[in-house]
C-alpha positions as CSV (number, residue, x, y, z in Angstrom):
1,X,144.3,103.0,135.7
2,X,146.7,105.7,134.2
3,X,149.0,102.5,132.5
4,X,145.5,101.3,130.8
5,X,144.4,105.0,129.6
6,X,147.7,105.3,128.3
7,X,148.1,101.8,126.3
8,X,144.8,102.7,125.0
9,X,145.5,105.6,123.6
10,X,148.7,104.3,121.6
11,X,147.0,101.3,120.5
12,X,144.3,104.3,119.2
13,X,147.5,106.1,117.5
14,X,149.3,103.3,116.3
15,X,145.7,101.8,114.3
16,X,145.3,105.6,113.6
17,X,146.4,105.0,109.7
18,X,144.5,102.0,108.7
19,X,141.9,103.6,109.9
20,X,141.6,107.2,109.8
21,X,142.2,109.9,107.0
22,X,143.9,112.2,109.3
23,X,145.6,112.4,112.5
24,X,145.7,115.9,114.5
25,X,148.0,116.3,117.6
26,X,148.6,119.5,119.6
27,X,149.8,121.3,122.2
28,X,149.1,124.5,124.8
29,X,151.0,124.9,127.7
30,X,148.8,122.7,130.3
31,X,147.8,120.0,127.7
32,X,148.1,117.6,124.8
33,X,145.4,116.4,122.5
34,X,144.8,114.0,119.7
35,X,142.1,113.5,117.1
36,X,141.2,110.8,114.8
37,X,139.1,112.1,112.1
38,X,138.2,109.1,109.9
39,X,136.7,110.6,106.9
40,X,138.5,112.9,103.9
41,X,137.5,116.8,102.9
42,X,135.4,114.8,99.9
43,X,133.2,112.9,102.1
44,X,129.4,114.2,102.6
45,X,130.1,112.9,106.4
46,X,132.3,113.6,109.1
47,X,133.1,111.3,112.6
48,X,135.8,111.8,114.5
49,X,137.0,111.3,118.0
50,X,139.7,112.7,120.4
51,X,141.2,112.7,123.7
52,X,142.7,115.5,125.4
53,X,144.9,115.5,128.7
54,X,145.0,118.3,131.0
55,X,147.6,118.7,133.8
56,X,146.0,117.9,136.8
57,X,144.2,114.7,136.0
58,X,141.7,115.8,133.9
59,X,140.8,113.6,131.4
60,X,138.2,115.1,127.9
61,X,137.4,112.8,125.6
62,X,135.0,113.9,122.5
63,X,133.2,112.2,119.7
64,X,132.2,114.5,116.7
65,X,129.6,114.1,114.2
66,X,128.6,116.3,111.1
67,X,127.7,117.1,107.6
68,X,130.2,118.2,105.3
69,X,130.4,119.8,102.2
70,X,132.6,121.9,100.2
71,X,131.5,125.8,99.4
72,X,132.6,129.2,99.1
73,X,133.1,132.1,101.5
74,X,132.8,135.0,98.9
75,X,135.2,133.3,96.3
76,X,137.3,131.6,98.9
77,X,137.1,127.5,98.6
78,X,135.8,126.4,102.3
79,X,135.1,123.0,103.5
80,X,132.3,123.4,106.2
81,X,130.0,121.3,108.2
82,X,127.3,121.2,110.8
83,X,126.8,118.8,113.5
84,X,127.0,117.2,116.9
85,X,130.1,116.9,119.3
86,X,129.5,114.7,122.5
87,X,132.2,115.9,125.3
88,X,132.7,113.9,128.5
89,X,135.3,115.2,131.0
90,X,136.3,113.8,134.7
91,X,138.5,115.9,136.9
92,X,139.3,114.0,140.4
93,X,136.1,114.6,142.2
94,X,133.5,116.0,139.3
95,X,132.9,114.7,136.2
96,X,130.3,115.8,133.1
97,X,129.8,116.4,129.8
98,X,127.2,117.2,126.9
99,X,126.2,116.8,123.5
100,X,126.9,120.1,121.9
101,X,125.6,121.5,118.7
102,X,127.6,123.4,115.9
103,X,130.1,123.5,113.5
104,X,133.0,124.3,111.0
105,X,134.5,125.9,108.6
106,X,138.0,125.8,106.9
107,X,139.0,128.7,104.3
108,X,141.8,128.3,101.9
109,X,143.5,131.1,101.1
110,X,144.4,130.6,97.0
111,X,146.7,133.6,97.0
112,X,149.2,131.3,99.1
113,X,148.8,127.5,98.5
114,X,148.9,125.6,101.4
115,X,147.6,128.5,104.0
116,X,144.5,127.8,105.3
117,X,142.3,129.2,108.4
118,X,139.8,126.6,110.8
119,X,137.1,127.9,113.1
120,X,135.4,125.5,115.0
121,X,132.2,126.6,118.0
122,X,130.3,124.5,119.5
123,X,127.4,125.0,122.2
124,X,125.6,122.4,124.7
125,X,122.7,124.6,126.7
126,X,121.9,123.1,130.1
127,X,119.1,120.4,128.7
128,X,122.1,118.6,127.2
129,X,124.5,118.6,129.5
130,X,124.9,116.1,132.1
131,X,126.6,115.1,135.4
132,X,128.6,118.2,136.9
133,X,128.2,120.0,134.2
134,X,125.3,122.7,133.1
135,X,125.7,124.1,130.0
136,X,129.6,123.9,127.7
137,X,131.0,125.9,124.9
138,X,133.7,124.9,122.3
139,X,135.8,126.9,120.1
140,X,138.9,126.0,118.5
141,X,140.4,128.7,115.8
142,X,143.7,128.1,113.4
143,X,145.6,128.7,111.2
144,X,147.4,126.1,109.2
145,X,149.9,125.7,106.2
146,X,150.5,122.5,104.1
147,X,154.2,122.1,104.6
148,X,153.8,118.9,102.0
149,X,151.1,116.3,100.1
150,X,150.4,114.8,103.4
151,X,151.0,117.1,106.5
152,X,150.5,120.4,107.8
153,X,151.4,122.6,110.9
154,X,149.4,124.7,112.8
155,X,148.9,127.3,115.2
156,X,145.6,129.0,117.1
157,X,143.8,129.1,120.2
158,X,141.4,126.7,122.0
159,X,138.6,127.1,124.5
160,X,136.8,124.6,126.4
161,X,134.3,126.3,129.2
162,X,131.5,124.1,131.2
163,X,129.4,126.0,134.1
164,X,129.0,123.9,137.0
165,X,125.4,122.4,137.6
166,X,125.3,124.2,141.5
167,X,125.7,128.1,141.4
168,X,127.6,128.2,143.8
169,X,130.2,126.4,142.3
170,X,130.4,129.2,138.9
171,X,132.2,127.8,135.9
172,X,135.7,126.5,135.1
173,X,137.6,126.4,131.8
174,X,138.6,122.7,131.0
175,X,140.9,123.7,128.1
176,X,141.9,127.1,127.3
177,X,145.4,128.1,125.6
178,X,147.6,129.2,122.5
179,X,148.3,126.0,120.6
180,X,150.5,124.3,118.4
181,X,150.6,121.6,116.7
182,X,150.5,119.1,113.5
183,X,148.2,117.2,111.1
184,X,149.2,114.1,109.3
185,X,147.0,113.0,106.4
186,X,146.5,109.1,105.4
């Protein structure tokens, strides 16, 4: 089961260009994720999808849709957009997931070219959740420079929280770290 997971995801990387307008791959200390986003900054619409492994044997896999547009935060250039992320985790003996509604925003800083900082939040209440899962919360924040044309580097934080459909069982934190990692744009 692991060898197909894994010759799945490489065939997704390896496709990643002809397909995709970016690739993002990071790091925290107890996982490693990759997105596909396969629309540019320009485009009115956004879909993406990603798949993150946690140490432990737990396997997130997401699908993001939204609206983008570009726009200004005061007289800062921003590329935002609102939308839907569906989230689907399995971890050994639970599994679950949700649609979660939300969005982005990523401010360029024009006093240094190339900086730029992403916030991302997303929330799924309890009606749409599903499985082992009750309500979930996303957030993602970074900060990124352009280190040329086509790729940049980052650094931030990202949190990944679902409570547990029984009380008793309280919540758990899929994904939560300091991160690093890079974009590369097609």
């Amino acid at each position: 089961m692991k060898l197909t997971r894994m010759s799945v995801l490489a065939l997704s990387l390896a496709a990643a260009p002809a397909l995709a307008a970016d690739l993002d791959l990071s790091l925290t200390n107890d996982s490693v994720k990759g997105q596909v986003n396969f629309f540019g900054v320009n485009s009115d619409l956004q879909l993406g999808t990603g798949y993150t492994y946690h140490e432990g044997s737990r396997h997130i896999g997401n699908v993001d849709f939204h609206a983008q547009g570009r726009t200004a935060l005061g007289n800062l250039p921003t590329t935002a957009g609102i939308g839907l992320r569906g989230i689907g985790w399995e971890d050994d003996d639970l599994d679950g997931g949700a649609v979660a509604l939300g969005g982005f925003a990523t401010v360029n800083i024009p006093d240094v070219p190339g900086l730029s900082v992403t916030g991302a939040l997303h929330y799924a209440p309890s009606i749409l959740s599903f499985g082992d899962s009750g309500d979930m919360t996303s957030l993602e924040l970074r900060g990124s420079y352009r280190v040329i044309r086509n790729a940049e580097v980052f650094a931030g934080y990202r949190y990944l929280n679902t409570d547990l459909d029984s009380p008793l069982r309280g919540d758990v934190n899929l994904d939560e770290g300091v991160m690093a990692g890079m974009k590369i744009f097609f």
